[in-house]
Residue, then its C-alpha position, 0 to 999 in steps of 0.5 A: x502507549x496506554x493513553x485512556x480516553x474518557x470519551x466513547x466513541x461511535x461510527x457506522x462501520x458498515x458502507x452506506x446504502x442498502x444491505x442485509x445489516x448495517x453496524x453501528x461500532x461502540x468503544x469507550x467508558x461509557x459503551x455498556x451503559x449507552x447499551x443500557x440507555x437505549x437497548x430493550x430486550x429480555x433478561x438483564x441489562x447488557x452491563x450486567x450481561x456477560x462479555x462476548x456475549x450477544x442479545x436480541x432486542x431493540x434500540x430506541x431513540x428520541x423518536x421512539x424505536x429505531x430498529x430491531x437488532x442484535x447487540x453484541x458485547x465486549x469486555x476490556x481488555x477483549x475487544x478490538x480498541x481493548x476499551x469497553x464496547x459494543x457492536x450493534x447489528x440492525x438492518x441495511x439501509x441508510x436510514x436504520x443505520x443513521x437511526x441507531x447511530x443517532x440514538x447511541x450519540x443521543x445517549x452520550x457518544x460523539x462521532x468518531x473520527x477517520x481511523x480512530x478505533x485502528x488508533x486506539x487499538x494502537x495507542x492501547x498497545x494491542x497492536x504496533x503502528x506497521x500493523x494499524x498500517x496493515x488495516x488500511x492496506x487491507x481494505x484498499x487491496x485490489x488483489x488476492x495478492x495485495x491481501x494476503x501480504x497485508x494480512x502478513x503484516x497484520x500478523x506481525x510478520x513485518x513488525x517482527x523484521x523491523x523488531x529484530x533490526x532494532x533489537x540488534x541495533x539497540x545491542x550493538x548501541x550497548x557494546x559500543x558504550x561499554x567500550x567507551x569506560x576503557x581507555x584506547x590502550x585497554x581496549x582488546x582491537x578484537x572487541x571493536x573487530x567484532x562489533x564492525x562485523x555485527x554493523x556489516x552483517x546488519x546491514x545486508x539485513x537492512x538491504x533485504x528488507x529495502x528489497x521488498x519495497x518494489x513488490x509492496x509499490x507495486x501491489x499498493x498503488x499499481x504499475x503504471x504501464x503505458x502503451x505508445x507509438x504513432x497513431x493508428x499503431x493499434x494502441x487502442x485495439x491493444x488496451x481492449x484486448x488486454x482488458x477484455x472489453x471494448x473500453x477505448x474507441x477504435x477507428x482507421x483514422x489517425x489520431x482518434x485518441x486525443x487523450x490518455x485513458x487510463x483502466x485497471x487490470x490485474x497480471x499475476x495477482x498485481x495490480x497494473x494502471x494500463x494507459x491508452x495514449x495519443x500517437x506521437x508524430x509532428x502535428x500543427x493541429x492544437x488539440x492533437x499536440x496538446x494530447x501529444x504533450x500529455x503522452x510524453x508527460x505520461x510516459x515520463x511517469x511510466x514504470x514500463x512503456x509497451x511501444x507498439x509499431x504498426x507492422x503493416x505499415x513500411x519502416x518509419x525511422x520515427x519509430x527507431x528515435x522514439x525507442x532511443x529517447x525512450x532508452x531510460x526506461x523499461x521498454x516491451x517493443x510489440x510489433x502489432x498487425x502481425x497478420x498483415x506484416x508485409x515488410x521486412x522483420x523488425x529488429x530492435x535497435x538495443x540489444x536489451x529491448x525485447x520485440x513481440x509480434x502480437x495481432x489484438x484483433x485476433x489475440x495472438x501474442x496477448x499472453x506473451x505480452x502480458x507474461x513479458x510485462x510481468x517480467x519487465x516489472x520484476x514480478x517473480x511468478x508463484x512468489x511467497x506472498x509476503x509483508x513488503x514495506x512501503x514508502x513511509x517505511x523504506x524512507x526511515x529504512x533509508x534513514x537508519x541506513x545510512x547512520x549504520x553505514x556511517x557508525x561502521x565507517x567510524x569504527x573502521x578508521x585508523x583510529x576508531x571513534x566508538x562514542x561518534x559510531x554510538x550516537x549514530x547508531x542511536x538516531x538509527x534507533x530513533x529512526x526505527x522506533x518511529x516505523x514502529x510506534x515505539x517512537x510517535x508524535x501525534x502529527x505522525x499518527x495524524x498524518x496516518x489515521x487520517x487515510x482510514x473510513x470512519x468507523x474503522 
């Protein structure tokens, strides 16, 4: 993972538009002798300046003086990219910002590409491919909780899981071969006992660190939960009072909302995609169907449905058929209008469907609601914030998985077939080296720097 580049790279690392300083990032060869190219300041030149130091000074370019800044110095190895580099700090704005970065291309550097310092960082061996993961997961967090479990995998929390999944996969590998120069009536039935029962206990590792895959689904990309049920059930009022604003329009007319609307709302730290739906019923009317049509697509998608039933209304068998074709799913069924409930108590049609009376309007049962979405989705409350793997990672887990399992099955026939069992557990390596960058190819890296900000 030493690739050296010869090229120096340069990007804005700080968002465009107005600010107290905006950053123009330097890393390469050539950062210090760009530095000397277009830094004017006291003292000597910054290649001749000591590392992590800082000056004050100015930038110039083709136009003459670009901005008045503060120009900090890295030193290889000790430095983001372990590369030669330089940050430079000037005022907010696009036009000082795009000023300096102009002036440091002028002088030599090209314009870095997405994710490249992160790729670097990663390529120079300063940090293993799940924590360049991490970066990205960092700066998309949407929650508290979503950060802190990134920062948990950028400190190497989750690197050390998987290391230890591959370092006991890699020893079981050596046991196996070694067995492979004895002859079958040689080898003591103790030895092959014992390396099955390293597979099985390696294997209850693989499905803990699978479990965590749902919480990590959940703080990267939101819980889709969507709110159903006839018109004029109340959905709209629902998603309002649930997020606190007047985000959806509310009518007493039947069939106000045509389409889905969709809002970000955070419970317990996780982030929650709550959707506002058309009611279902029979309708001849185009646009209603049509809108009907992408309630059932919707819900199709959906990690949890809240099925609201206008409780002021009389009992509609319509709404006990939608609970049933909805069985598959993880369902909350809210009776809403709680304080004009003239008929009888709603009953829920399955013994595991739970039923909440709530009144949005008055915001009573709000926090029981939100309390039984949590534990719907399966979120544990005040749980240890922690690494969780993500789909890329639970695909190869799933992966190495299966070649564990295989090589223990092979090893637990009559008659055992230890060198079948090895070349299992060596694509099951293969597999967990490319999770970690152990093992990479650049379409691989490709595919993941190309989600990163220039400049990052």
């Amino acid at each position: 993972m030493n690739d050296v580049y010869t090229d120096t790279i340069a990007a804005l690392a700080t968002a465009p538009g107005e600010g107290a300083i905006s950053v123009v990032r330097v890393s390469g060869p050539q950062s210090l002798m760009i530095a000397d190219r277009i830094f004017s300041g006291k003292g000597a030149p910054p290649s001749q300046q000591p590392a992590n130091s800082f000056k004050h000074g100015f930038v110039s370019g083709a136009d003459g003086v670009a901005d008045e800044v503060i120009l900090l110095l890295y030193h290889a190895p000790h430095s983001y990219t372990r590369e030669e580099a330089i940050e430079i700090q000037g005022h907010g704005g696009s036009a000082a910002a795009q000023r300096i970065l102009r002036a440091v291309l002028d002088a030599g550097a090209r314009l870095a590409e997405p994710g490249e310092f992160t790729k670097r960082a990663f390529l120079s061996g300063r940090i293993d491919l799940l924590q360049a993961e991490a970066v990205i997961d960092l700066i998309r967090a949407r929650t508290d909780r979503a950060a802190q479990s990134a920062l948990e995998q950028l400190s190497g929390t989750l690197s050390l899981s998987f290391g230890h999944l591959y370092d006991t996969t890699l020893a079981l590998a050596a046991d196996l071969e070694t067995t492979l120069d004895f002859s079958e009536d040689e080898l003591p039935e103790s030895v092959t006992n014992d390396i099955e029962a390293k597979l099985k206990q390696l294997e209850s590792e693989f499905k803990t660190l699978l479990s965590s895959w749902h919480e990590g689904h959940l703080l990267r990309e939101g819980a889709l939960v969507v709110i159903a049920g006839k018109p004029n059930a109340g959905k709209s009022t629902l998603l309002n009072a649930l997020l606190g604003k007047d985000r959806a329009i509310v009518t007493s007319l039947p069939g106000t909302t045509r389409d889905t609307i969709e809002e970000q709302m955070v419970i317990n730290g996780f982030p929650v995609r709550l959707t506002d739906t058309a009611g279902l019923r029979e309708s001849t009317c185009e646009i209603e169907t049509a809108g009907i049509r992408r309630t059932r697509d919707t819900l199709s998608h959906a990690e949890l449905v809240i099925y609201l039933i206008d409780g002021s209304a009389p009992r509609d068998p319509y709404d006990s058929d939608q609970l049933t074709a909805l069985h598959k799913k993880s369902v909350i069924t809210a009776v809403s209008k709680s304080d004009l409930i003239n008929n009888d108590t709603y009953q829920p049609s399955a013994p595991d469907q739970s039923v909440i009376y709530i009144s949005a309007i008055k915001n009573d049962g709000i926090t029981e609601l939100k309390r039984q979405i949590i534990a719907k989705l399966g979120i544990h409350e005040g749980a240890h914030h922690q690494a969780t793997i993500s789909e890329r990672h639970r695909r190869l887990l799933i992966s190495a998985h299966k070649d564990i399992l295989e090589s223990t099955l092979l090893l637990s026939r009559s008659t055992p077939e230890p060198a079948l069992a090895a070349s299992r557990l060596r694509l099951a390596l293969e597999t967990l080296g490319e999770a970690t960058g152990r093992i990479y190819h650049e379409e691989l890296l490709n595919n993941i720097f190309a989600r990163f900000c220039i400049g990052k």
